[in-house]
C-alpha positions in Angstrom: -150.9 -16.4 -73.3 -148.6 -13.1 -73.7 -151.6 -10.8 -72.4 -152.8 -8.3 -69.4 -155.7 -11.5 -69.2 -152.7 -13.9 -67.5 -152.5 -13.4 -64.4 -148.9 -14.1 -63.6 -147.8 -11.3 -66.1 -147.2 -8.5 -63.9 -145.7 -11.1 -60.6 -143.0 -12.0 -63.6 -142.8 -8.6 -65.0 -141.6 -7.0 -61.4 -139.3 -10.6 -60.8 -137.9 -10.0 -64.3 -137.4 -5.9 -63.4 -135.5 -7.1 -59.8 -133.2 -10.2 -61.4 -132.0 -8.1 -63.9 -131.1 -4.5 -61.8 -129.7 -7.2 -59.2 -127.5 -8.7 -62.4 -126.5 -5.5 -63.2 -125.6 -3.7 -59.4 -124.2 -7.3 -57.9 -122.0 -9.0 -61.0 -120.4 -7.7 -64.0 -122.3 -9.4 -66.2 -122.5 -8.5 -70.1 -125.5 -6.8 -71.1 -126.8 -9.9 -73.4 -126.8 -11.8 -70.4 -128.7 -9.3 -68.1 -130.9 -8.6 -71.2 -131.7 -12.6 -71.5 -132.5 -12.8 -68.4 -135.3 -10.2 -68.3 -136.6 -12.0 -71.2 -136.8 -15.3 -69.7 -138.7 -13.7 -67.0 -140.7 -11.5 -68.6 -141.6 -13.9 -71.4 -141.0 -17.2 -71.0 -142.5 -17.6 -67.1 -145.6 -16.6 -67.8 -146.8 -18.7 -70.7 -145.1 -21.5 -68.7 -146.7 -21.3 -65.6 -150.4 -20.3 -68.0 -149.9 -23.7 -69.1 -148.9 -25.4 -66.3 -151.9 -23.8 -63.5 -154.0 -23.1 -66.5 -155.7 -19.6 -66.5 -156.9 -19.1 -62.6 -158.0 -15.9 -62.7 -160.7 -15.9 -66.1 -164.9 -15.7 -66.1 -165.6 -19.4 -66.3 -167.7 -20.2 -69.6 -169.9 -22.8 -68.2 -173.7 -21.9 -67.1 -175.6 -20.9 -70.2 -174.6 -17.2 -69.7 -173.7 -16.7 -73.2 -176.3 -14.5 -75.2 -178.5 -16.1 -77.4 -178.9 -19.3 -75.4 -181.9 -20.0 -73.4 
């Protein structure tokens, strides 16, 4: 779920990057807090939203396109 594969990596990533450079030029808040944040964003949002929408942007596995199978 933590891969390049999930498509709402990067979308978090960028969020994660703005939220906490926003934390840091807008409030004085500590570094564990602007740290934490990043993390949520970065780790925690992606797996959740994986598993809530499911993996959207995967090769679909049905079809007998496997090798071997006739």
């Amino acid at each position: 779920m933590l891969d390049a594969g999930n498509p709402y990596m990067l979308p978090s990533v960028l969020v994660g990057a703005a939220v906490y450079l926003g934390l840091a030029v807008a409030t004085d808040a500590s570094l564990l807090v602007r740290v934490g944040a990043l993390l949520a964003f970065v780790v925690v949002v992606p797996m959740v939203l994986n598993r809530l929408f499911g993996d959207r942007g995967g090769p679909s596995t049905s079809g007998g396109d496997e090798l071997g199978e006739e």
